[in-house]
N, CA, C and O atoms as CSV, one atom per row, in Angstrom:
chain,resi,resn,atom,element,x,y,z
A,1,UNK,N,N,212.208,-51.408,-15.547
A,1,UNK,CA,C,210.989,-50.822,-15.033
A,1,UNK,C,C,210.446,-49.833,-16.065
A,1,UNK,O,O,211.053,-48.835,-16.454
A,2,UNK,N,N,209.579,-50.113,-16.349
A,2,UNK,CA,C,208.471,-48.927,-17.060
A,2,UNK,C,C,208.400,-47.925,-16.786
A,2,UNK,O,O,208.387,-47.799,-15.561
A,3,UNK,N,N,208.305,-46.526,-17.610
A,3,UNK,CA,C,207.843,-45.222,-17.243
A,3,UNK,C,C,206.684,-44.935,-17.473
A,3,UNK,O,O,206.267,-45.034,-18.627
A,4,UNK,N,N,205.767,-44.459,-16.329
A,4,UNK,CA,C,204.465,-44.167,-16.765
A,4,UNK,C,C,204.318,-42.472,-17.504
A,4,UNK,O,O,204.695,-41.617,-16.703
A,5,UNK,N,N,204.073,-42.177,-18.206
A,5,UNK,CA,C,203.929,-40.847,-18.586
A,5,UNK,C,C,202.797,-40.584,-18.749
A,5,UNK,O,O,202.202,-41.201,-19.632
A,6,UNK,N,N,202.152,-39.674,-18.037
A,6,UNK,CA,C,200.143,-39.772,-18.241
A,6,UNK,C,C,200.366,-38.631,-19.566
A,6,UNK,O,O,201.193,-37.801,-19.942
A,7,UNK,N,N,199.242,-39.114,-19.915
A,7,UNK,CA,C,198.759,-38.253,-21.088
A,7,UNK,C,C,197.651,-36.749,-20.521
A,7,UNK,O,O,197.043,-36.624,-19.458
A,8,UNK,N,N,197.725,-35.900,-21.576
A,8,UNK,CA,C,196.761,-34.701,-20.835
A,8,UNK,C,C,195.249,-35.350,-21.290
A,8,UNK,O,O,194.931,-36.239,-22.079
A,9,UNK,N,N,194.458,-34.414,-20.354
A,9,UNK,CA,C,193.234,-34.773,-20.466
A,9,UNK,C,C,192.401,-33.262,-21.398
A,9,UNK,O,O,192.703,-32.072,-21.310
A,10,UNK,N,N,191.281,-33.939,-22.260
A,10,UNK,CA,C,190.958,-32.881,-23.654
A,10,UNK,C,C,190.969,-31.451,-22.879
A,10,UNK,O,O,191.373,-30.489,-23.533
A,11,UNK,N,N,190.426,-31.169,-21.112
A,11,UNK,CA,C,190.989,-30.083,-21.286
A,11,UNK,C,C,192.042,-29.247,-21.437
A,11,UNK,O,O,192.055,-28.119,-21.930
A,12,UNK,N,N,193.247,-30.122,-20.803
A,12,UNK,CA,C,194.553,-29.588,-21.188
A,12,UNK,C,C,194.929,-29.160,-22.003
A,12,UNK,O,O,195.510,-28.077,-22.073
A,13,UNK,N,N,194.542,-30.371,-23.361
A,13,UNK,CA,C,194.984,-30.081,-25.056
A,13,UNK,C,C,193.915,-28.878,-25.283
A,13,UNK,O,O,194.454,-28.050,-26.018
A,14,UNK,N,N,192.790,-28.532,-24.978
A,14,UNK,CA,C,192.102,-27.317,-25.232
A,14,UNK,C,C,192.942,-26.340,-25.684
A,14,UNK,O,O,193.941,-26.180,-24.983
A,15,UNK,N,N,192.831,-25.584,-26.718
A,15,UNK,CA,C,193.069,-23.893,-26.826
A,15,UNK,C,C,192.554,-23.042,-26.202
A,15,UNK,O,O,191.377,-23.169,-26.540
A,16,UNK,N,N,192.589,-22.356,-25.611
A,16,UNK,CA,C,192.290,-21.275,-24.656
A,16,UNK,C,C,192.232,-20.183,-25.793
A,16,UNK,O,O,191.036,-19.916,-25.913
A,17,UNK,N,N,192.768,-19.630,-26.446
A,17,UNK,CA,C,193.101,-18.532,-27.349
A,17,UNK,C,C,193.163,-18.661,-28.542
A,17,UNK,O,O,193.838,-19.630,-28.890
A,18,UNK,N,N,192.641,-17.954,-29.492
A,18,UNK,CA,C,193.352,-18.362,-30.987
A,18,UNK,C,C,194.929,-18.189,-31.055
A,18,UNK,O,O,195.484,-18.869,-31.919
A,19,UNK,N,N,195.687,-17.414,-30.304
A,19,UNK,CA,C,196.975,-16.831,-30.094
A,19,UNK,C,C,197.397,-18.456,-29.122
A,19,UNK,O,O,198.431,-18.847,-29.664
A,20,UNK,N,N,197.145,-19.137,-28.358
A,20,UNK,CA,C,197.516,-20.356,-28.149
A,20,UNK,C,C,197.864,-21.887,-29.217
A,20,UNK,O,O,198.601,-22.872,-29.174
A,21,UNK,N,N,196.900,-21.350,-30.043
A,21,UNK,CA,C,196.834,-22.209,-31.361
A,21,UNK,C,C,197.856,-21.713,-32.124
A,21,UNK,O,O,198.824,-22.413,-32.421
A,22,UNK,N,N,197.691,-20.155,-32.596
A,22,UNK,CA,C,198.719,-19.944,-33.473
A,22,UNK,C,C,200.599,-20.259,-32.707
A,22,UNK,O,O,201.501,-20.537,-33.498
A,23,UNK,N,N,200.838,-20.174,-31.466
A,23,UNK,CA,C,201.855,-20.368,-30.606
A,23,UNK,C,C,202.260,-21.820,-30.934
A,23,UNK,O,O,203.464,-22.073,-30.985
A,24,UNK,N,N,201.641,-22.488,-31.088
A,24,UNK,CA,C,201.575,-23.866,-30.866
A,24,UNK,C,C,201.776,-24.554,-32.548
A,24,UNK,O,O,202.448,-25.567,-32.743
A,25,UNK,N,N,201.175,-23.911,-33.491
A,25,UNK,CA,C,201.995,-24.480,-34.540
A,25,UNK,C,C,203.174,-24.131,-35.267
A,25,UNK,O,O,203.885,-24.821,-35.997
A,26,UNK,N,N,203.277,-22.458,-34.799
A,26,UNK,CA,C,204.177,-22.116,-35.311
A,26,UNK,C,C,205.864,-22.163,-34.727
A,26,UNK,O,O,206.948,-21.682,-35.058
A,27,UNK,N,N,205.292,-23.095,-33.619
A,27,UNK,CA,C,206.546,-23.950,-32.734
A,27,UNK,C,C,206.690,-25.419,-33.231
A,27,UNK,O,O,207.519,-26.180,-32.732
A,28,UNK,N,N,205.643,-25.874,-34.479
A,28,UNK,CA,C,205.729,-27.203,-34.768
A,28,UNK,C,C,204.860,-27.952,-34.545
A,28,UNK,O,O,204.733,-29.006,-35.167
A,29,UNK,N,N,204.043,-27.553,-33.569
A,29,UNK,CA,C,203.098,-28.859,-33.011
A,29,UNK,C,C,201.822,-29.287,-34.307
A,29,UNK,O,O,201.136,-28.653,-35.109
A,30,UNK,N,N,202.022,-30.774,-33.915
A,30,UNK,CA,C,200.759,-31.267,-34.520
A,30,UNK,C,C,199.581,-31.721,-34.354
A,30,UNK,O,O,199.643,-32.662,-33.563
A,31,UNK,N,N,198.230,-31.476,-34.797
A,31,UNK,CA,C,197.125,-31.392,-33.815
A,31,UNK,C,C,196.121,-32.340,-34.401
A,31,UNK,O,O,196.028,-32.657,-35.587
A,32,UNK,N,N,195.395,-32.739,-33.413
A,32,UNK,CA,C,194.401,-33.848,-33.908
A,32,UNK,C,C,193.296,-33.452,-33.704
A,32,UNK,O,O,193.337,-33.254,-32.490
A,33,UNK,N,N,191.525,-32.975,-34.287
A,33,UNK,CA,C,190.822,-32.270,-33.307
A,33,UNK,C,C,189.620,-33.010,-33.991
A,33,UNK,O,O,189.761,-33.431,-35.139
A,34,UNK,N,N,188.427,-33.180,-33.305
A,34,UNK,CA,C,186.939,-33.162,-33.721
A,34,UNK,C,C,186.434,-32.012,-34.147
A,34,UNK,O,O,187.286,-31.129,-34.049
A,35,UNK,N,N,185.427,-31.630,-34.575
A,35,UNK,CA,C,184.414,-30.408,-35.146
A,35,UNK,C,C,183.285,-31.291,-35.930
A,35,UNK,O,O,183.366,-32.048,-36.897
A,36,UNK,N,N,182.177,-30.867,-35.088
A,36,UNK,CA,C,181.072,-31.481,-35.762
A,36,UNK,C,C,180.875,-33.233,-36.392
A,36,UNK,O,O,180.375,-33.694,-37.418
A,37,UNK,N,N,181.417,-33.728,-35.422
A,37,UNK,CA,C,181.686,-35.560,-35.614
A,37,UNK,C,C,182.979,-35.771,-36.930
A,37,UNK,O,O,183.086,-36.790,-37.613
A,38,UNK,N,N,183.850,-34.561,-37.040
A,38,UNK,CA,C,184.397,-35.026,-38.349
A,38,UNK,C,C,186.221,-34.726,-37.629
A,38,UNK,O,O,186.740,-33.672,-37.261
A,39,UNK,N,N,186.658,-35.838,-37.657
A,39,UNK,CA,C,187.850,-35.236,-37.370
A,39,UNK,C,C,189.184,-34.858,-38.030
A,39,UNK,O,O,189.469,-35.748,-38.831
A,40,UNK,N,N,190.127,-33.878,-38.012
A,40,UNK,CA,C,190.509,-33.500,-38.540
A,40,UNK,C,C,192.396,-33.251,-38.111
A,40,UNK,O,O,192.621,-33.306,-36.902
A,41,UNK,N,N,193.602,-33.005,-39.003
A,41,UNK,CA,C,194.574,-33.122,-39.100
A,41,UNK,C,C,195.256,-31.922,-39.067
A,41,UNK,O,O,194.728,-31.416,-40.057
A,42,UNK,N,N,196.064,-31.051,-38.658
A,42,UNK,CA,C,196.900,-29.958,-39.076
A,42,UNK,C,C,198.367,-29.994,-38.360
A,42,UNK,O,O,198.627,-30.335,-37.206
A,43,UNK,N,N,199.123,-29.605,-39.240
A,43,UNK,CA,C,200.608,-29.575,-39.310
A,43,UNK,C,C,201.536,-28.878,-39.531
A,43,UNK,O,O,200.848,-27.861,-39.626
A,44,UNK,N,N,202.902,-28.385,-39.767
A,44,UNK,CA,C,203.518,-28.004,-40.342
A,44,UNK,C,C,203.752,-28.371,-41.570
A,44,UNK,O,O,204.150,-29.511,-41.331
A,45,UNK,N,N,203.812,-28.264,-42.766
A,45,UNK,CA,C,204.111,-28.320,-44.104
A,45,UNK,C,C,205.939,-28.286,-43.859
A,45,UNK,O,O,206.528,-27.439,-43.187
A,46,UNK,N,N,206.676,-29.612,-44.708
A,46,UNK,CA,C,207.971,-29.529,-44.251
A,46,UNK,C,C,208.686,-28.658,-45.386
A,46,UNK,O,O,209.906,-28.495,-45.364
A,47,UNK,N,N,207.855,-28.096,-46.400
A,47,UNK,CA,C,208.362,-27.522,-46.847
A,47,UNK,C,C,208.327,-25.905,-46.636
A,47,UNK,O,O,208.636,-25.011,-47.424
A,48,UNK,N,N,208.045,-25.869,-45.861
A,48,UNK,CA,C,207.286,-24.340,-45.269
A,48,UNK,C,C,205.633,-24.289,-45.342
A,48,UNK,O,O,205.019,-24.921,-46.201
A,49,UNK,N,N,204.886,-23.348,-44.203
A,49,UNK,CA,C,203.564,-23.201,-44.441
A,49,UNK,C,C,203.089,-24.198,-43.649
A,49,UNK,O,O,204.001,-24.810,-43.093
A,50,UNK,N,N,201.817,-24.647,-43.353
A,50,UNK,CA,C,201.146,-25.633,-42.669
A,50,UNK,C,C,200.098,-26.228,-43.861
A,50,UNK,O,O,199.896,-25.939,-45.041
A,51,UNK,N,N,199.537,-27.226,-42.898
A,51,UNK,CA,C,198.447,-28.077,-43.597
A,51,UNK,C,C,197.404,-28.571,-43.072
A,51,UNK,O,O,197.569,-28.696,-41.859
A,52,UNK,N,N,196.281,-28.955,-43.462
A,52,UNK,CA,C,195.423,-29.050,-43.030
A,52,UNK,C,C,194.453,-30.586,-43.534
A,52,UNK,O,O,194.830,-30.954,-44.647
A,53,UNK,N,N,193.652,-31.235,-43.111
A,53,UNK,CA,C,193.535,-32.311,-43.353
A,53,UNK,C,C,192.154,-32.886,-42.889
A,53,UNK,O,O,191.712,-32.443,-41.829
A,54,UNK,N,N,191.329,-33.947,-43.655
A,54,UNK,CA,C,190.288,-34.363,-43.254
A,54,UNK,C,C,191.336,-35.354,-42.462
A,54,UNK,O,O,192.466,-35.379,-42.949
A,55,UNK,N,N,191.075,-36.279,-41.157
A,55,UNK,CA,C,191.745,-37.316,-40.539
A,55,UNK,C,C,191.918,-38.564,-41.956
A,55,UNK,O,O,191.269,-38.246,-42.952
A,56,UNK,N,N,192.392,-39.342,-42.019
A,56,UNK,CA,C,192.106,-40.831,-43.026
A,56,UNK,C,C,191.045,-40.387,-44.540
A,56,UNK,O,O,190.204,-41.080,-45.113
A,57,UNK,N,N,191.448,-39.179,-44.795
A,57,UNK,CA,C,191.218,-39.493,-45.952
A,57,UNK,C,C,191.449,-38.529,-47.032
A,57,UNK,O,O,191.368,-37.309,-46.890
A,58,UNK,N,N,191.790,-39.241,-48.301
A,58,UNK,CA,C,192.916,-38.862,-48.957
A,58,UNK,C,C,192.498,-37.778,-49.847
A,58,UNK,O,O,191.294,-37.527,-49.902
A,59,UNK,N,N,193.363,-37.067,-50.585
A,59,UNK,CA,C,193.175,-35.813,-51.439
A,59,UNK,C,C,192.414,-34.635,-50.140
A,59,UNK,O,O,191.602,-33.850,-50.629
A,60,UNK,N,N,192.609,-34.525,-48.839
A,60,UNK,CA,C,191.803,-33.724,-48.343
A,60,UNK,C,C,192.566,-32.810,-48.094
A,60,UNK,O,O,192.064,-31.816,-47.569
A,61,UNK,N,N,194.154,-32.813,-48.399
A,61,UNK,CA,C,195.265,-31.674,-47.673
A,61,UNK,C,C,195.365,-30.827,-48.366
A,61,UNK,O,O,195.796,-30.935,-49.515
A,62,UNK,N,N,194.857,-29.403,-47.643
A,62,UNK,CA,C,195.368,-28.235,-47.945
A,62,UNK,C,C,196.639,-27.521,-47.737
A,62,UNK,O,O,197.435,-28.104,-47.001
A,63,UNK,N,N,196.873,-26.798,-48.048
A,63,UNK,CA,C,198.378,-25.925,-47.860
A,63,UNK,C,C,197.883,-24.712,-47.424
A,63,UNK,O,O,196.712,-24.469,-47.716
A,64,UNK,N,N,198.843,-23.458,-46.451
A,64,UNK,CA,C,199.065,-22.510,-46.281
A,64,UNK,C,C,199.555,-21.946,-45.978
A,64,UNK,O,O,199.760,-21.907,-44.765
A,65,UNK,N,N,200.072,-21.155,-46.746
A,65,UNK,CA,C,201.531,-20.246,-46.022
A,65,UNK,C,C,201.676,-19.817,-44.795
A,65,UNK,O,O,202.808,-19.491,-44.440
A,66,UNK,N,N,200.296,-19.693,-43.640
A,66,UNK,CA,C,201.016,-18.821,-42.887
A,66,UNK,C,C,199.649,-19.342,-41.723
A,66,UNK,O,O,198.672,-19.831,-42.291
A,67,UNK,N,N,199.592,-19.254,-40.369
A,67,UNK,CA,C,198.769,-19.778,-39.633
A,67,UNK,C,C,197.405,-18.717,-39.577
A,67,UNK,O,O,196.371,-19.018,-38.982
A,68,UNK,N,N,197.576,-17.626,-40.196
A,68,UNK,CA,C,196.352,-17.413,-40.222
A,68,UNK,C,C,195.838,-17.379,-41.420
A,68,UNK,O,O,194.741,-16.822,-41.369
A,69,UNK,N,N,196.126,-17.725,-42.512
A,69,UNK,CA,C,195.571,-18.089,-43.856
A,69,UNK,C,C,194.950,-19.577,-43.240
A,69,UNK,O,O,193.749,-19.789,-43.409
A,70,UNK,N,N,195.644,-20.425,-42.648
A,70,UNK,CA,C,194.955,-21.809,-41.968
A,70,UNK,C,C,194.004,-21.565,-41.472
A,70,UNK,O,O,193.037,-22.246,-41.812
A,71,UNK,N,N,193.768,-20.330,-40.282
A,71,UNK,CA,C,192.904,-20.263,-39.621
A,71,UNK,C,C,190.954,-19.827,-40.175
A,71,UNK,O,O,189.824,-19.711,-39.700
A,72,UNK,N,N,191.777,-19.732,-41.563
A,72,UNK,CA,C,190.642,-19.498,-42.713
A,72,UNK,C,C,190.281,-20.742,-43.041
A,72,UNK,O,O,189.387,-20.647,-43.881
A,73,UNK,N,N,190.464,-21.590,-42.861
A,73,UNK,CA,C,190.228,-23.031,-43.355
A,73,UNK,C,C,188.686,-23.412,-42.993
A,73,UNK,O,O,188.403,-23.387,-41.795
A,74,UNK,N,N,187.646,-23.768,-43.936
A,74,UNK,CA,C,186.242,-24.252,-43.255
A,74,UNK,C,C,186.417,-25.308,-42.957
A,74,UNK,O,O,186.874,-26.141,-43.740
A,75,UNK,N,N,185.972,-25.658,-41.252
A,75,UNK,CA,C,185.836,-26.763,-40.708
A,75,UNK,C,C,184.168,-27.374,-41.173
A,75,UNK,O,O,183.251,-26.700,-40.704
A,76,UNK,N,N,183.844,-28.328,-41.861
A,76,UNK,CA,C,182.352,-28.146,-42.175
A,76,UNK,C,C,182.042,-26.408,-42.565
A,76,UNK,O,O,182.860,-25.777,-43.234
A,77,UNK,N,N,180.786,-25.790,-42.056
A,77,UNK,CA,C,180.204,-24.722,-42.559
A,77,UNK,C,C,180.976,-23.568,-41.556
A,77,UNK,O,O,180.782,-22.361,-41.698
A,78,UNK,N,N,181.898,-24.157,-40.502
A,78,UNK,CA,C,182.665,-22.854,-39.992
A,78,UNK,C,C,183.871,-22.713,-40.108
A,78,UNK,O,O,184.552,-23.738,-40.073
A,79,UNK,N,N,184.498,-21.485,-40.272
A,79,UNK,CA,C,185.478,-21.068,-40.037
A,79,UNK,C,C,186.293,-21.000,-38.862
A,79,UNK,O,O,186.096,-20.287,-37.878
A,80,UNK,N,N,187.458,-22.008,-39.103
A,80,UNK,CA,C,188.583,-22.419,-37.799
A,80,UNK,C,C,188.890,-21.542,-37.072
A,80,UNK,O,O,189.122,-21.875,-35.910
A,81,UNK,N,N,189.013,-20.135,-37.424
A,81,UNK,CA,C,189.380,-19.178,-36.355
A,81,UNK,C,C,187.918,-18.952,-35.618
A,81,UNK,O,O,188.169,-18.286,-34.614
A,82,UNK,N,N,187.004,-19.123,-35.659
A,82,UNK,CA,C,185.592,-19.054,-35.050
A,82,UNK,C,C,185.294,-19.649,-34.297
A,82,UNK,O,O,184.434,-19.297,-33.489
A,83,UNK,N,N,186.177,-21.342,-34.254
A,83,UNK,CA,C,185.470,-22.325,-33.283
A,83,UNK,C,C,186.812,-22.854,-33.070
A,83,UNK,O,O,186.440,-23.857,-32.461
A,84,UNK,N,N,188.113,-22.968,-33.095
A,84,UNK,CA,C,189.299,-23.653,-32.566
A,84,UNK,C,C,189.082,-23.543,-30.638
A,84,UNK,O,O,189.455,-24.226,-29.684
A,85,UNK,N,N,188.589,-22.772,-30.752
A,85,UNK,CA,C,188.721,-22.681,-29.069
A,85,UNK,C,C,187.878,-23.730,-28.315
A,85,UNK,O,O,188.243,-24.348,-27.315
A,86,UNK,N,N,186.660,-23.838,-28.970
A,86,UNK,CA,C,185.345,-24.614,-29.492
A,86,UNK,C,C,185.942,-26.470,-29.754
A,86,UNK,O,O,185.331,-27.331,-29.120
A,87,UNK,N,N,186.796,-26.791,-30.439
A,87,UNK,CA,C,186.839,-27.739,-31.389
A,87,UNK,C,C,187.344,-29.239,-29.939
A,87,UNK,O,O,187.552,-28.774,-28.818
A,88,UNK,N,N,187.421,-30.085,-30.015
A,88,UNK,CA,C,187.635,-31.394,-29.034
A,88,UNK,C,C,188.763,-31.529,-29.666
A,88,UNK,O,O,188.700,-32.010,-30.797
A,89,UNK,N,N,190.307,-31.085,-29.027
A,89,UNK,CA,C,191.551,-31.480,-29.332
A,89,UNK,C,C,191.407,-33.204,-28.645
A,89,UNK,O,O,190.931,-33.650,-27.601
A,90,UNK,N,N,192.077,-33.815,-29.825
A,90,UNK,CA,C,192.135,-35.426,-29.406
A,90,UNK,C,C,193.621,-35.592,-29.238
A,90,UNK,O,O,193.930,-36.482,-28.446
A,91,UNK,N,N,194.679,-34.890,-29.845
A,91,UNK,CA,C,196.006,-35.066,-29.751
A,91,UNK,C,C,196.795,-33.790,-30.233
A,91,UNK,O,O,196.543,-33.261,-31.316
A,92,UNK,N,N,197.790,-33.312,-29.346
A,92,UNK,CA,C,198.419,-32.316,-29.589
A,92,UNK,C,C,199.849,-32.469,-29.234
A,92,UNK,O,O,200.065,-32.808,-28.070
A,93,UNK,N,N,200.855,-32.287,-30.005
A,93,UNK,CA,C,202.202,-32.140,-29.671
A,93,UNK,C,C,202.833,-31.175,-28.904
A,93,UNK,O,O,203.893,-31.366,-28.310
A,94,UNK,N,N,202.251,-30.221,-28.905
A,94,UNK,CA,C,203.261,-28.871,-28.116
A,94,UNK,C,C,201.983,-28.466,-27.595
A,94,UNK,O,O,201.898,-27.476,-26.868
């Protein structure tokens, strides 16, 4: 027999807080999000630090030591700590 496991719905995966976001990667999670029709990638860096990412396409990964150096990251013309709360989470791990 199959297990059904529902998935959350975008408001669930929502951030509520920038302090929800920062909670959430610096426990590991990996996030999938829209901003302005462009979607986008962020992670843990396995070597320490996180990363950041256009979705599918290549040379776009940044590095940063620390989740709020990430949160400096321009999404298009804004700044991620400005609109994460804002942004259409499509997939989130934690």
């Amino acid at each position: 027999m199959a297990t059904f496991v529902p998935s959350n719905t975008p408001e669930q995966n929502r951030f509520q807080t920038i302090s929800d976001f920062k909670w959430c990667m610096q426990c590991g999670g990996e996030i999938d999000f829209l901003w302005n029709g462009t979607e986008y990638g962020a992670t843990p860096d396995h070597g320490g630090g996180f990363i950041i990412y256009h979705y599918n396409k290549p040379d776009t990964t940044v590095h940063y030591d620390t989740v709020d150096n990430l949160l400096g990251y321009m999404v298009g013309s804004d700044r991620l700590r400005d609109v994460i709360t804002q942004v259409t989470v499509l997939d989130r791990t934690i």
